[in-house]
N, C-alpha and C positions, 0 to 999 in steps of 0.2 A: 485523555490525549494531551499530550503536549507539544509544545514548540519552542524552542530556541536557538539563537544565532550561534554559529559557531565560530567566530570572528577571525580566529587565526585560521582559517580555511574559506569565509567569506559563502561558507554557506547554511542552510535552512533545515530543519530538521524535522519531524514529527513520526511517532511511532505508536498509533495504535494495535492493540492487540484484538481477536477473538476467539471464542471457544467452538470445538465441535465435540461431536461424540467419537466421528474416526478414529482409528489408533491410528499410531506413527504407520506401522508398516501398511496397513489398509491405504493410506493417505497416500503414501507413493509420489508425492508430488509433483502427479499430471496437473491439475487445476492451476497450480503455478506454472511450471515450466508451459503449458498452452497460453501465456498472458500473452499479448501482442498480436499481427498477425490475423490470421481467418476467427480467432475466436476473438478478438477485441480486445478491454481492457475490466471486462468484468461490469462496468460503471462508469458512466460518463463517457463514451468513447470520444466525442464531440470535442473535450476539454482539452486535451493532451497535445495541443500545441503549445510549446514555451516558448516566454523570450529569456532562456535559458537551457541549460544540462541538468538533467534532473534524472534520478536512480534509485530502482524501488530495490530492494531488499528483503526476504523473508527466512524468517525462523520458524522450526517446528519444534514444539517439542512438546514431550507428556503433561499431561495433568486429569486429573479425577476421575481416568480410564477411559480417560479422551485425550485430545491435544486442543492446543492452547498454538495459534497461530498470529507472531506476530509480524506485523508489518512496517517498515524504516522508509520511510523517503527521505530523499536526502536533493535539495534544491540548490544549485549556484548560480544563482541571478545575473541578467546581465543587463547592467546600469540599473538606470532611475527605474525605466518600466520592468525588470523583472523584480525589483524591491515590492515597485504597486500591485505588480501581481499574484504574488506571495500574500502578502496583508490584505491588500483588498479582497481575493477571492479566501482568506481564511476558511471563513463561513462555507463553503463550496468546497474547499478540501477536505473540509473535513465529513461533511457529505459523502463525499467522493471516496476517500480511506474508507470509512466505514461503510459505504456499499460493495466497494469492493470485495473486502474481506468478510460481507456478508454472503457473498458469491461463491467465492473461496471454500467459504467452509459449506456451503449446501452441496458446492461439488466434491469435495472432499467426502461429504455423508451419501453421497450417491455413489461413489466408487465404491464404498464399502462391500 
């Protein structure tokens, strides 16, 4: 996993991926399009108030006779406290990304 500023845009980045055994078409992207809402956030549901705009992003695509499911958030802070938010919970988001998308993909293998 990574992270990087994006400075001419003033915002935050990280995009973990994971694998499932689902295929694309099996996957159908209920698990995803259900994020928010009555079914939560997969992870952490508690976390997800910002002092900021923040936007999750997902890709599907093939791999090993599975898919390969990545995940983008994308963070625009706003002042001094969403900078300490970002950095200081690193640790925690990244928790957070990867539980999620450990979510993702069980629900993804249950659709199947």
């Amino acid at each position: 996993m990574a992270t990087w500023p994006l400075s001419h845009l003033a915002t935050f980045c990280s995009s973990p991926s994971s694998q499932c055994s689902a295929t694309i078409s099996s996957l159908s992207f209920r698990p995803i399009a259900r994020i928010g809402g009555a079914t939560g956030w997969y992870y952490g549901n508690q976390l997800w108030r910002l002092p900021g705009r923040a936007w999750l992003q997902f890709e599907v695509s093939a791999e090993n006779g599975g898919s390969a499911i990545r995940q983008t958030a994308l963070f625009d802070p706003v002042g001094l406290g969403g900078l300490l938010y970002w950095y200081g919970l690193w640790p925690v988001h990244r928790l957070v990304f990867a539980g999620m998308l450990r979510r993702i993909a069980k629900e993804a293998e249950m659709a199947r």
